[in-house]
Every structure is written in structure tokens, then in C-alpha cells.
C-alpha positions as CSV (number, residue, x, y, z in Angstrom):
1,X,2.5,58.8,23.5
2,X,1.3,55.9,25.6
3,X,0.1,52.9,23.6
4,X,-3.3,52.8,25.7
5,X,-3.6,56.4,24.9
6,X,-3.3,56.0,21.8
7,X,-5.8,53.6,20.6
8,X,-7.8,55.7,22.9
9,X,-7.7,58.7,21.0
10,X,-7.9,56.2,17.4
11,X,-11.6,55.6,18.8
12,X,-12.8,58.8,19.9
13,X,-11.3,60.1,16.3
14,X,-13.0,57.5,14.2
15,X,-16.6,57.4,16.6
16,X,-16.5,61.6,16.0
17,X,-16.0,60.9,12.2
18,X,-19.4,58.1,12.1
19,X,-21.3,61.4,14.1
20,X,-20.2,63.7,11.8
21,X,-21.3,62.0,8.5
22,X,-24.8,61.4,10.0
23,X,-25.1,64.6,10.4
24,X,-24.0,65.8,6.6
25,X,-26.4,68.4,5.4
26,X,-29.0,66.2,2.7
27,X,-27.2,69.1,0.3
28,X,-23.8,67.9,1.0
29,X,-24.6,64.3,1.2
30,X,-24.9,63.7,-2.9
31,X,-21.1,65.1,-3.1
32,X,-19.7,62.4,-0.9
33,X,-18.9,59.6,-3.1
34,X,-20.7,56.4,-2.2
35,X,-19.0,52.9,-0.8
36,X,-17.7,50.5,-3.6
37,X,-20.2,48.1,-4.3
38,X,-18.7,44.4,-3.0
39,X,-16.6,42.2,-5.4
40,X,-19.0,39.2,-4.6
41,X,-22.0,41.5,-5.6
42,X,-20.5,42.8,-8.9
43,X,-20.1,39.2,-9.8
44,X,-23.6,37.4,-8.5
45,X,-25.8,39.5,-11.0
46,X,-29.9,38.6,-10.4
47,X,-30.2,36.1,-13.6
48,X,-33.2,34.6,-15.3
49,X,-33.2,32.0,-18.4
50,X,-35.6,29.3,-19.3
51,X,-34.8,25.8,-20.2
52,X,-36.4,23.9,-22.8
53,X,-36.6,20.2,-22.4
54,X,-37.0,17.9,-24.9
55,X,-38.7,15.2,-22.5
56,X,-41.9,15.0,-20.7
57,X,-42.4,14.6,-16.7
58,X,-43.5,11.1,-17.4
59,X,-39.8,10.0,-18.0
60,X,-38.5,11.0,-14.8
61,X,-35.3,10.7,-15.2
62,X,-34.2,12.1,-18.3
63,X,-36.4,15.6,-17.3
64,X,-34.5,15.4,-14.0
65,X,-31.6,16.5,-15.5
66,X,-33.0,19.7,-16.5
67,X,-33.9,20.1,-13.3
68,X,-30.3,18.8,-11.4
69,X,-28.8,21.2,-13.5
70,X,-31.3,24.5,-12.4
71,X,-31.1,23.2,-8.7
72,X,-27.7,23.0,-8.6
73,X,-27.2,26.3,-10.1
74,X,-29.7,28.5,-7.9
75,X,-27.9,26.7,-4.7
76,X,-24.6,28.0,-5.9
77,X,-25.1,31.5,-6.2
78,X,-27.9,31.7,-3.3
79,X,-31.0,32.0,-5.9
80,X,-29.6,34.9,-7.8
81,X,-29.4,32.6,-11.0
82,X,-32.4,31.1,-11.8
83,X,-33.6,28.6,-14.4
84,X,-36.9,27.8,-15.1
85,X,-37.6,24.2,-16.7
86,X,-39.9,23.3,-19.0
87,X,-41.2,20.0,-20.3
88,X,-41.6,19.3,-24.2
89,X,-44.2,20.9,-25.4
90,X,-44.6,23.6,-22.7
91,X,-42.8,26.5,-25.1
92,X,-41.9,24.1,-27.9
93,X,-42.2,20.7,-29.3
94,X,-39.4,18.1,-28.1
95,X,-37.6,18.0,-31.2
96,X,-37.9,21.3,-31.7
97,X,-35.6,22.3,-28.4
98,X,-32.3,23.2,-30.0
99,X,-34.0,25.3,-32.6
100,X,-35.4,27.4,-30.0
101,X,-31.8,27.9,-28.1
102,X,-30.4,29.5,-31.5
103,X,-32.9,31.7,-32.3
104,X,-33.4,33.1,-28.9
105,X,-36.5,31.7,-27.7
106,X,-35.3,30.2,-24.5
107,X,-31.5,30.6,-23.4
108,X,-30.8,26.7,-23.5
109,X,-32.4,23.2,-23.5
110,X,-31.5,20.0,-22.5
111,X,-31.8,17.5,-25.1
112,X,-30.5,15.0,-27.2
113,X,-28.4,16.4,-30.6
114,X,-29.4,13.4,-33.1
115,X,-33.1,15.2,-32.9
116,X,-31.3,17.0,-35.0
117,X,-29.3,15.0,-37.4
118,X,-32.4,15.9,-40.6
119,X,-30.1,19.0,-40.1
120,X,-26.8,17.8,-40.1
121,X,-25.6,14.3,-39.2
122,X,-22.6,15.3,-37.5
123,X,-25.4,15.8,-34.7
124,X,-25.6,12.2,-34.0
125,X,-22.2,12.2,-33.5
126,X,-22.6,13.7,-29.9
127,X,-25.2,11.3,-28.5
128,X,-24.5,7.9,-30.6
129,X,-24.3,6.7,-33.8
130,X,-25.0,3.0,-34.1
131,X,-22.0,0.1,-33.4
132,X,-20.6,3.7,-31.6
133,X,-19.4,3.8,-28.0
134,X,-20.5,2.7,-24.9
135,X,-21.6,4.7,-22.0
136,X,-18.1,5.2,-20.2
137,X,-16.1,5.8,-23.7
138,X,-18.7,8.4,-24.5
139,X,-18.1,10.5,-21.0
140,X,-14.2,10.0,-21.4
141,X,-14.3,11.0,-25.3
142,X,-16.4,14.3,-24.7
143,X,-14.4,15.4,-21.3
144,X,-11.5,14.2,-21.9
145,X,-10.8,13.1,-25.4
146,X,-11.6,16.2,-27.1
147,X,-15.1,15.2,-28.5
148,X,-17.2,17.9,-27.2
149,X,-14.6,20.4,-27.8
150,X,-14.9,18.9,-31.9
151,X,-18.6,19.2,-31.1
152,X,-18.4,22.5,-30.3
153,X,-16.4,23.6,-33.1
154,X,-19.3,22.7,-35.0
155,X,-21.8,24.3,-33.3
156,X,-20.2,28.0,-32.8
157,X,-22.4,29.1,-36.7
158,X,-25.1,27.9,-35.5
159,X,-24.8,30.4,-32.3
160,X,-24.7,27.2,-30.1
161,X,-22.8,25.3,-27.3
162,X,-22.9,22.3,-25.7
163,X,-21.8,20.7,-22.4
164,X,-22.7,16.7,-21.7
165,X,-25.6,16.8,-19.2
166,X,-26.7,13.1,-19.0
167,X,-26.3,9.5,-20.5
168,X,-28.7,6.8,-20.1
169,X,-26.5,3.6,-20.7
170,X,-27.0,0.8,-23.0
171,X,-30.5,1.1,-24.2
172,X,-33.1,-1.7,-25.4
173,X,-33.7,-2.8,-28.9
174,X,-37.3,-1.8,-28.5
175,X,-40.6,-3.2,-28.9
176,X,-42.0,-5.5,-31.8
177,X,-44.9,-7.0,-32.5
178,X,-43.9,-10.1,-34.2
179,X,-40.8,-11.7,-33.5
180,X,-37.6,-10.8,-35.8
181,X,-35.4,-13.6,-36.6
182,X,-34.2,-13.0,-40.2
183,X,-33.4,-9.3,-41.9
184,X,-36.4,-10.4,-43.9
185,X,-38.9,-10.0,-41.2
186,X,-37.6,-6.6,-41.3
187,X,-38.7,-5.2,-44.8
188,X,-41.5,-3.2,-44.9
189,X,-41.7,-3.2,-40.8
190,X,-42.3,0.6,-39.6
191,X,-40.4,1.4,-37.0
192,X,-40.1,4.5,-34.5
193,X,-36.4,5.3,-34.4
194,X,-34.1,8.3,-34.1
195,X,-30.5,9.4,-35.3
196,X,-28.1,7.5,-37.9
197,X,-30.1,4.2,-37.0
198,X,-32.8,5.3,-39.1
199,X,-30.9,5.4,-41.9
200,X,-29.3,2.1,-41.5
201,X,-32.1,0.3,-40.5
202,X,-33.8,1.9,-44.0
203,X,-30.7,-0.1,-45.6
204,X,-32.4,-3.4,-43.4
205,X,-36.2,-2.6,-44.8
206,X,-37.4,-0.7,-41.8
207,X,-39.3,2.6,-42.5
208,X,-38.0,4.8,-40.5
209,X,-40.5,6.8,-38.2
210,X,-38.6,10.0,-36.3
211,X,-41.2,10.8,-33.6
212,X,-40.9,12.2,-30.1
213,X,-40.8,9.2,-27.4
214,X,-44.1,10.0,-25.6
215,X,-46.4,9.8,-29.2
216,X,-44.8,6.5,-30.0
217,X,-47.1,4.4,-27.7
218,X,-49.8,6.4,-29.4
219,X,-48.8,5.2,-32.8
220,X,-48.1,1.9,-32.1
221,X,-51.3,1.5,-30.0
222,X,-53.1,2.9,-33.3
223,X,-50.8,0.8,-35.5
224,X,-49.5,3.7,-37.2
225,X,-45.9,1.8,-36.4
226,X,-45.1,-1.6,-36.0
227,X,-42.2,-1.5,-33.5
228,X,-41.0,1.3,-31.3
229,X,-37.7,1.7,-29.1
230,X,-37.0,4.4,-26.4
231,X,-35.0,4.1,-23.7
232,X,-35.0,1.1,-21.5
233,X,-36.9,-0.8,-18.7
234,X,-37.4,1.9,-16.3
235,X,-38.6,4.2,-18.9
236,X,-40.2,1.6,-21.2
237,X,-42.3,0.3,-18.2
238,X,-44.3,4.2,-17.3
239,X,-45.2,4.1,-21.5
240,X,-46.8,0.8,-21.2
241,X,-45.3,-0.7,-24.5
242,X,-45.4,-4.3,-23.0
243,X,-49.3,-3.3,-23.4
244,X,-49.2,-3.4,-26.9
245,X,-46.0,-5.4,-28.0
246,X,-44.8,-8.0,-26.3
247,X,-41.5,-9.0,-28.1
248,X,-38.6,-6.9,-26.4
249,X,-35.7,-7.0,-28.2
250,X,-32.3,-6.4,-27.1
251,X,-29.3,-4.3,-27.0
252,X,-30.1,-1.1,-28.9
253,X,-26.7,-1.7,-31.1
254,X,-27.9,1.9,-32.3
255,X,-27.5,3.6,-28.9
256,X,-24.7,2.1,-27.1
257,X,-24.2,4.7,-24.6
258,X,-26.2,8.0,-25.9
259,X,-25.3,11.3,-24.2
260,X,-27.8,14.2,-23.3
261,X,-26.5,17.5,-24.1
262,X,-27.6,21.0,-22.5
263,X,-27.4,23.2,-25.2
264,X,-27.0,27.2,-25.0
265,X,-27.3,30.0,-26.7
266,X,-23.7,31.0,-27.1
267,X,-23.9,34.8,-26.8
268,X,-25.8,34.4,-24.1
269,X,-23.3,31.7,-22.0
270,X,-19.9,33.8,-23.2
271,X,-22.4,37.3,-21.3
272,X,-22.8,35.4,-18.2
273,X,-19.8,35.9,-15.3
274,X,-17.4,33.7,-15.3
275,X,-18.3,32.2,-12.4
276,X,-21.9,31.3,-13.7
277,X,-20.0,29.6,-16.8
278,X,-18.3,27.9,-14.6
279,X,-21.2,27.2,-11.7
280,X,-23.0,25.9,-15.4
281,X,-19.9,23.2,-16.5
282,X,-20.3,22.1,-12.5
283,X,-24.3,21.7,-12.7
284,X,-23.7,19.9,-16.1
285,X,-21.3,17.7,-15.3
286,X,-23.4,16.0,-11.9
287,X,-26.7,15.9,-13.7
288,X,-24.1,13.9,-16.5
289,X,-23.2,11.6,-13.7
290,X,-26.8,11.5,-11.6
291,X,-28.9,10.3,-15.2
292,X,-26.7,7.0,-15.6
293,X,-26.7,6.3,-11.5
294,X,-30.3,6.3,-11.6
295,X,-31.0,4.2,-14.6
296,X,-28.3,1.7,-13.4
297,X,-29.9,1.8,-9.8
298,X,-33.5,0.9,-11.3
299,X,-34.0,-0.7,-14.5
300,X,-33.3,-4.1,-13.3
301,X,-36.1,-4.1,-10.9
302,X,-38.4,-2.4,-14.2
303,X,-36.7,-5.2,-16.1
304,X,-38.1,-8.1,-13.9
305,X,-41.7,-6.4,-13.9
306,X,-41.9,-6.3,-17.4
307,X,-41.0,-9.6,-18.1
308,X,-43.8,-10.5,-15.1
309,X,-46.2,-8.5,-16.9
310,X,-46.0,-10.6,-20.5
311,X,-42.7,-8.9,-21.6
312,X,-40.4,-11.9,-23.8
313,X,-36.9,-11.2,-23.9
314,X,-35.0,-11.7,-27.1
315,X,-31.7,-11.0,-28.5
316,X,-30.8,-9.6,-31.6
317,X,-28.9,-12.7,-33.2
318,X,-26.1,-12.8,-34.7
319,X,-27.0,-13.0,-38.4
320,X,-28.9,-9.5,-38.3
321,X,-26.2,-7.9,-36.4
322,X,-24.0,-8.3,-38.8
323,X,-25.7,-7.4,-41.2
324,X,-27.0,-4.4,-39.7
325,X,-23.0,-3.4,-38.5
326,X,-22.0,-3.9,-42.7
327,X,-25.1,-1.6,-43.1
328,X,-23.9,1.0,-40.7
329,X,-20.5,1.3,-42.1
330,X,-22.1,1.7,-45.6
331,X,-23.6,4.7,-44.0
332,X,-20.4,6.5,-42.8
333,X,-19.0,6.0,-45.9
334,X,-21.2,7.6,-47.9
335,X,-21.6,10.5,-45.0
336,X,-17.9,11.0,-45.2
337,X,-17.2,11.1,-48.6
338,X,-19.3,14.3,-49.0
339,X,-19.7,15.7,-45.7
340,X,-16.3,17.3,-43.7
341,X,-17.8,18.0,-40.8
342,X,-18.8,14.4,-39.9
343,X,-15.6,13.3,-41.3
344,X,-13.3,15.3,-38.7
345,X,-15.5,14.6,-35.7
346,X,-16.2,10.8,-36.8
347,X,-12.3,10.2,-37.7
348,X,-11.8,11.1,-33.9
349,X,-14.2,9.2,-32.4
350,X,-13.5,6.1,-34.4
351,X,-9.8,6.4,-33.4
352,X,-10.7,7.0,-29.7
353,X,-13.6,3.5,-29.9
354,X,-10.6,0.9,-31.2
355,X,-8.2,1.9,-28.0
356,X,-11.1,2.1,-25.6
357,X,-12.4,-1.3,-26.7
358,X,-9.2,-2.6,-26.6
359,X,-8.6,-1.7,-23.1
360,X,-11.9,-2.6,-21.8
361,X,-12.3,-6.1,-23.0
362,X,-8.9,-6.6,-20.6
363,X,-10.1,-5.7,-17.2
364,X,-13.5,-4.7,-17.4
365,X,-14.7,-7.5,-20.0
366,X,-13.0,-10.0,-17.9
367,X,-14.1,-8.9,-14.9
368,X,-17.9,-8.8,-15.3
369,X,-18.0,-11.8,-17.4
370,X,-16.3,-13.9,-14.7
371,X,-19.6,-12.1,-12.0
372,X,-22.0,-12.7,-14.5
373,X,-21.2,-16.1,-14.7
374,X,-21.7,-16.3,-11.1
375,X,-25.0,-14.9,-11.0
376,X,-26.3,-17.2,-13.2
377,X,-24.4,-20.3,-11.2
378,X,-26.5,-18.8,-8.0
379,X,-23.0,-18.2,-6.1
380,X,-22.7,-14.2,-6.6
């Protein structure tokens, strides 16, 4: 048979068989077994969850990365998973976001996991403890050093997991009324402050006050505290602390490089497809990276407002550093001796702080001292 001929016949064979199926009997029809549905189908499942934040739409930035991760994730699978996001307070208080990942009220939340630490102070372990790491040794020790897999570890009981989804940089030292240049002007001061740093600034004198950030101007406007930290300047600045205390202290010795976690409800992450876990790690991981870009990119123009609008800049000195760092490792100590959770995770940590700090005070230290000098000379 001719070649022509043949593909000839091919058509007329297959163009006979499209007639005859349209014209099965609606009898006959069930019998014929149905196309198989696409792969890409059977693995793009229509999806729902809700996301609990733990921050309000007032600080911008830290609810946007809620929202990077549920736009990120709707893009990637053409809107068939959907998240929806919702501020503190919208389905549960702040500090009450994890909570409602475990039980089931929402399938995950973005927050941070030292709103938990009244728990369990391996929590704080995850976003900072205070004299911890810095912003770019917390990133490399939860993706790379093992850190969030530790975290993890700990978490599974609880029906939980975490991914890093955020980290705001160095943050302030906060707002005072009265300026602090002894431990003594400490005693007796309360003070709004979350995680570990509570607990060694209780060591200091300071009352403690664990509060979520957006009822802290509240209570310092009413006088129910006498000092308040946050975030930073861009954050600091929408609040309107400078308002009500002017003395800004600085660095947050407590928060050196805090991550934000999305948390989810285990069985529910290891029932998604693979390629939604995976989609998820990917969302994650650039709302991780976007949070630190954007306060980097705008808190120095916040800072310069502030300071315009009545703001005074002060360091911690060196005296209450000191002793605050001797109160801190009072802290772990007594964590450690009785708690093996914190031990294993803290052990790491600590181990992975003295080679990243011995690396970065070679290049990096040198590096930005050297421009920073400049700046101030006027020849940057």
C-alpha cells in the first residue's frame, strides 16, 4: 500500500470511529468507560484553608506576609488553592494564633512562636531569645543549619509545623518614658515585652507585661505600662509611641534578628499534594525574604521622622548590657537544667551563633564599619 493511501484510509477510519461514538445509543453510552481524568487535574485539587494572623493591617508589613504567602500560592496553582487571611482578632486574638492551628480552627497562621513561650520556652528558640542571633544567622540556622528541622521535632505532639515566613531585622529597644542610665532606673519599671526577654528583664527589675503590639500604645497612653518595645521605626512610627514616650532606646539586645513562622496544622499540610507542600515551602520562603527587604528599604526614612517629630535616640550603655547579657545566661541555665527540649535545640543554636559570629565580624564587620565611617565623614 501506497504511503499517501495509507494515511488516507488512517483518517477516514479514525473520522468514522468519532461518528460512530456520537451516535452510541444513551443505553449503551454508560458501558463505555470514560477518558482518564488528566495527571495535572488529579494533582490541582480545588483547596480552601484560612490563615490566622497574629498582626493587625496597621503594621503593614508583618500582615503582608500572610498575604505574600496566600498570593503566591493561588498564582501557582491558577486559584485552585486558596487562602484566606485574617488579621488578629478577626477569628482569634493575636496571641492566641497557634492555638487555633492545633486544634483545628483555622489550618495555619502566621505568627511569631515566642507568643508562646508561657507554654514552653523552647518556643522562643525559633524567633529569638535575647544576646541570640542576628537576622542572617537566623535564616541560615533554620534552612540550612538544621534549626527548624529541631523546631519541628518539637512541634510534631503538638499536631504542628512550621516553615520560616518572615524576619524583621534588628529591632529597637523600645520606648521609655524616663531615660534609663543605670539597672536601677529599671526596678519597678513596667514594661511591655515578649519572649525570654521577659524573664531576664524580671532578673533587671522590669515587670514584665506580655501584651499583643497594637494594645501596647493603649496601655502606655493610659499608663498602665511605663515603657513598650515593638518592632522598629517603620512600625513604631503608624502606633504613634513617640506621642507618648519620647526616649527611644536602642538595639533590642532581646530580638536580634526574630523570625516569623507560618505554622500548620500538620495532618492537614502532610493531606495536601505534594506539589501544594511544596508550592507552600516556595510561598514561605519569599514572604521570608520580602519582610526583611521591606523593613531594610524603609525604616531609615521612619527613623529620621521620628527623631523630627520629638523622638531622642539613646543607646543602651554598656554597663546595663552587661548586666542584662549575665542575666540572660542565668536564664538558660536554669531553663536547661530542667527542661530537654530547650536544651537540644538551644545547644545547636549556641554552637551554630560562635562560628557565625566568628565569620562575620571578618568580612561583614569590617566591611560596614569601614562605610559607616564614611557616612558619618560625609564621603559615602
Amino acid at each position: 500500500m501506497k504511503r499517501r493511501d495509507f494515511f488516507r484510509k488512517t483518517a477516514t477510519n479514525s473520522a468514522g470511529a468519532v461518528a460512530a461514538t456520537a451516535l452510541v445509543s444513551p443505553l449503551v453510552a454508560p458501558l463505555i468507560p470514560p477518558f482518564a481524568t488528566p495527571a495535572l487535574a488529579q494533582s490541582s485539587p480545588r483547596i480552601s484553608w484560612r490563615m490566622a494572623s497574629s498582626f493587625t493591617k496597621t503594621t503593614d508589613i508583618l500582615f503582608a506576609g500572610a498575604t505574600d504567602i496566600a498570593t503566591s500560592v493561588s498564582e501557582a496553582t491558577d486559584g485552585n488553592f486558596t487562602i484566606e487571611t485574617l488579621a488578629a482578632g478577626e477569628v482569634v486574638p493575636g496571641l492566641q494564633a497557634t492555638d487555633a492551628v492545633a486544634n483545628g480552627t483555622v489550618e495555619m497562621a502566621h505568627t511569631s512562636s515566642y507568643y508562646s513561650v508561657a507554654k514552653d520556652p523552647t518556643f522562643a528558640l525559633a524567633t529569638a531569645i535575647p544576646f541570640g542571633l542576628n537576622a542572617r544567622m537566623t535564616n541560615a540556622w533554620l534552612t540550612i543549619g538544621g534549626g527548624n528541622e529541631l523546631f519541628n521535632e518539637f512541634l510534631a505532639p503538638s499536631n504542628l509545623y512550621a516553615l520560616p515566613a518572615g524576619n524583621t531585622g534588628a529591632q529597637m529597644g523600645g520606648w521609655f518614658r524616663k531615660e534609663i542610665n543605670t539597672v536601677d532606673d529599671l526596678k519597678g519599671l513596667k514594661m511591655r515585652i515578649a519572649g525570654l526577654a521577659g524573664q531576664v528583664m524580671q532578673k533587671l527589675g522590669v515587670v514584665p507585661q506580655q501584651m499583643a503590639g497594637g494594645d501596647a500604645y493603649a496601655a502606655l497612653e493610659k499608663g498602665a505600662i511605663d515603657a513598650a518595645e515593638f518592632v522598629g521605626p517603620y512600625d513604631d512610627q503608624k502606633l504613634g509611641f513617640v506621642r507618648i514616650a519620647k526616649y527611644y532606646y536602642y538595639p533590642a539586645w532581646w530580638e536580634g534578628g526574630p523570625a516569623v513562622h507560618a505554622f500548620f496544622n500538620l495532618e492537614k499540610f502532610n493531606g495536601l499534594p505534594k506539589s501544594y507542600q511544596r508550592i507552600l515551602k516556595d510561598a514561605c520562603a519569599n514572604a521570608n525574604t520580602n519582610m526583611l527587604a521591606r523593613y531594610d528599604a524603609k525604616n531609615a526614612k521612619a527613623l529620621r521622622q521620628l527623631v523630627s517629630d520629638g523622638a531622642v535616640l539613646k543607646p543602651f550603655n554598656q554597663q546595663l548590657l552587661d548586666a542584662a547579657h549575665k542575666a540572660a545566661l542565668e536564664v538558660y541555665a536554669e531553663i536547661t537544667a530542667k527542661n530537654p527540649s530547650f536544651k537540644k535545640i538551644y545547644d545547636a543554636q549556641q554552637a551554630f551563633k560562635k562560628d557565625g559570629y566568628l565569620w562575620e565580624q571578618i568580612a561583614d564587620y569590617t566591611y560596614d564599619t569601614y562605610m559607616m565611617i564614611q557616612q558619618r565623614n560625609g564621603s559615602l
